[in-house]
ChimeraX commands (.cxc) that place a marker at each C-alpha (Angstrom):
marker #1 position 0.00,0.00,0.00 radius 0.5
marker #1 position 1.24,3.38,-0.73 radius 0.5
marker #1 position 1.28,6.43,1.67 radius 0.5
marker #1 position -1.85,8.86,1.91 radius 0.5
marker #1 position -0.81,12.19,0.45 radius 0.5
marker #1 position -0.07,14.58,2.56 radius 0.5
marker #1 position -1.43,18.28,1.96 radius 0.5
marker #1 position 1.06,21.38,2.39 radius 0.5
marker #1 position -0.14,22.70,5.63 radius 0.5
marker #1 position 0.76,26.33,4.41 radius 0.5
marker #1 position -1.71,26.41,1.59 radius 0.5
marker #1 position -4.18,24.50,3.24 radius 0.5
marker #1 position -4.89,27.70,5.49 radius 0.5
marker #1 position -4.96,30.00,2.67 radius 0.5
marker #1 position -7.24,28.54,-0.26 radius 0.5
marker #1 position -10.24,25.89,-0.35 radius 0.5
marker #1 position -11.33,23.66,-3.11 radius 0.5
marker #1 position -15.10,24.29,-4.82 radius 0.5
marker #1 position -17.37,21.50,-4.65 radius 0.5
marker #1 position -16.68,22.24,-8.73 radius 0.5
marker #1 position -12.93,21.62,-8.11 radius 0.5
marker #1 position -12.09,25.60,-8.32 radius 0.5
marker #1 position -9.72,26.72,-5.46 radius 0.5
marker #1 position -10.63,29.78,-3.56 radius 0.5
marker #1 position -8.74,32.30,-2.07 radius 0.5
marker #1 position -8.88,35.42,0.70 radius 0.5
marker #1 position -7.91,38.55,-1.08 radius 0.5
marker #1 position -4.69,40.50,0.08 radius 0.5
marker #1 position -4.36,43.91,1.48 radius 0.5
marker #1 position -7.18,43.55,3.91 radius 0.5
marker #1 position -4.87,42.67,7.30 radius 0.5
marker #1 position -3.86,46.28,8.45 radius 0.5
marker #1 position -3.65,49.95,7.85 radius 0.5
marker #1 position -7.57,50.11,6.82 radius 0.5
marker #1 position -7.73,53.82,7.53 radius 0.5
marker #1 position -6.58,54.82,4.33 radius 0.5
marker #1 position -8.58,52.01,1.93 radius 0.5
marker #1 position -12.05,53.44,0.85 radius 0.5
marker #1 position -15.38,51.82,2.57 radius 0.5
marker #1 position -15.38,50.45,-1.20 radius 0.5
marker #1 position -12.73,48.93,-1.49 radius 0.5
marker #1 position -12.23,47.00,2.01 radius 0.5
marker #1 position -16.04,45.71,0.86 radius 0.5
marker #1 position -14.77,43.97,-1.61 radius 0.5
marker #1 position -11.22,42.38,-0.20 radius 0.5
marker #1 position -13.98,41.46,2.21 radius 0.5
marker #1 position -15.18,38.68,0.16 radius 0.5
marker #1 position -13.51,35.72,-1.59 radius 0.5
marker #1 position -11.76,35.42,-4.98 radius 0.5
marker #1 position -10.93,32.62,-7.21 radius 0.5
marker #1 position -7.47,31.48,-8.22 radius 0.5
marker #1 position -6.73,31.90,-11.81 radius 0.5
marker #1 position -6.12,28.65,-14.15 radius 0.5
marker #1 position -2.51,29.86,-14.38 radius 0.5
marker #1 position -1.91,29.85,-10.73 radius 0.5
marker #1 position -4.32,26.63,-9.81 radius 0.5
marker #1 position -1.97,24.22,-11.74 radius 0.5
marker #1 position 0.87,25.37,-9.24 radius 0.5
marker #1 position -1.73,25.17,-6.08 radius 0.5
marker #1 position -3.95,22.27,-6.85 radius 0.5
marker #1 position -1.09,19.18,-6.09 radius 0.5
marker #1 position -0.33,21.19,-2.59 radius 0.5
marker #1 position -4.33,20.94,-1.49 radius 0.5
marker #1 position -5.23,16.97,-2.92 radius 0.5
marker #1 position -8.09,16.52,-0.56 radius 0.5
marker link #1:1,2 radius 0.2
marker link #1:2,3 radius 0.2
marker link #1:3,4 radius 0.2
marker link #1:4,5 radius 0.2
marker link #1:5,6 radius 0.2
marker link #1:6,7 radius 0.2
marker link #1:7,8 radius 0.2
marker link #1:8,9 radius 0.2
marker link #1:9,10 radius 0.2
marker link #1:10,11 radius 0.2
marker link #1:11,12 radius 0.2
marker link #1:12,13 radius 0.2
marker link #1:13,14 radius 0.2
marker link #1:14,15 radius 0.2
marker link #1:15,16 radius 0.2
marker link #1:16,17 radius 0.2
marker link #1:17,18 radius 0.2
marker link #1:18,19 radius 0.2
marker link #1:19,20 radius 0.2
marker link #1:20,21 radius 0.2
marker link #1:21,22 radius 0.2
marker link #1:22,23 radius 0.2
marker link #1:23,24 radius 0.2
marker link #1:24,25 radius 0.2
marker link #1:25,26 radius 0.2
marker link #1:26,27 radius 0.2
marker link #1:27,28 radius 0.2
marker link #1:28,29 radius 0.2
marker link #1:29,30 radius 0.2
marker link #1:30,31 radius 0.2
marker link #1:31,32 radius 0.2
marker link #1:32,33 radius 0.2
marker link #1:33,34 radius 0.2
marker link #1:34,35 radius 0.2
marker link #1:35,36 radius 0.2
marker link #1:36,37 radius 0.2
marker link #1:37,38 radius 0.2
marker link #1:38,39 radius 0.2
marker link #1:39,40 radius 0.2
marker link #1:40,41 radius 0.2
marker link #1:41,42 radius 0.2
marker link #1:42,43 radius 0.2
marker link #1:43,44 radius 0.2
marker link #1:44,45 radius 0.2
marker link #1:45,46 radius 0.2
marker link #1:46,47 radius 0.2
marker link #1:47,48 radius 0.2
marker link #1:48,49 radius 0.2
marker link #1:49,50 radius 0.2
marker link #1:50,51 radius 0.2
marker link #1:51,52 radius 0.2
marker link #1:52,53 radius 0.2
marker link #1:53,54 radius 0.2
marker link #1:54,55 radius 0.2
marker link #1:55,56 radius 0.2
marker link #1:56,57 radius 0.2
marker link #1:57,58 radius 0.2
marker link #1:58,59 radius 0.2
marker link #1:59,60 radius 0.2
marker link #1:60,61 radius 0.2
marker link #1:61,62 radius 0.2
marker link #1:62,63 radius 0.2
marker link #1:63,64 radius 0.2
marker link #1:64,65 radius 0.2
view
């Protein structure tokens, strides 16, 4: 039998697979110095993104389950 796969800890806490196999992600920019961002703008790095195709070949072996 072979070994389970073991997921890289580090991206585990930063993205999430779909239930359609796309792998979500928590904008940047959003931890401190929210003074100066517009009401607008910290709205939107509020809410979740998607990681693009490019990037999601690199991400998706890290995250198997």
């Amino acid at each position: 039998m072979g070994k389970k796969a073991k997921s890289h800890r580090g991206a585990a806490k930063r993205f999430r697979k779909t239930a359609s196999g796309k792998i979500k992600r928590s904008h940047a920019n959003a931890g401190h110095m929210m003074t100066k961002k517009s009401r607008h703008r910290k709205r939107r790095l509020r809410k979740s993104g998607l990681v693009s195709k490019a990037d999601a070949k690199f991400i998706a072996p890290l995250i198997p389950y």
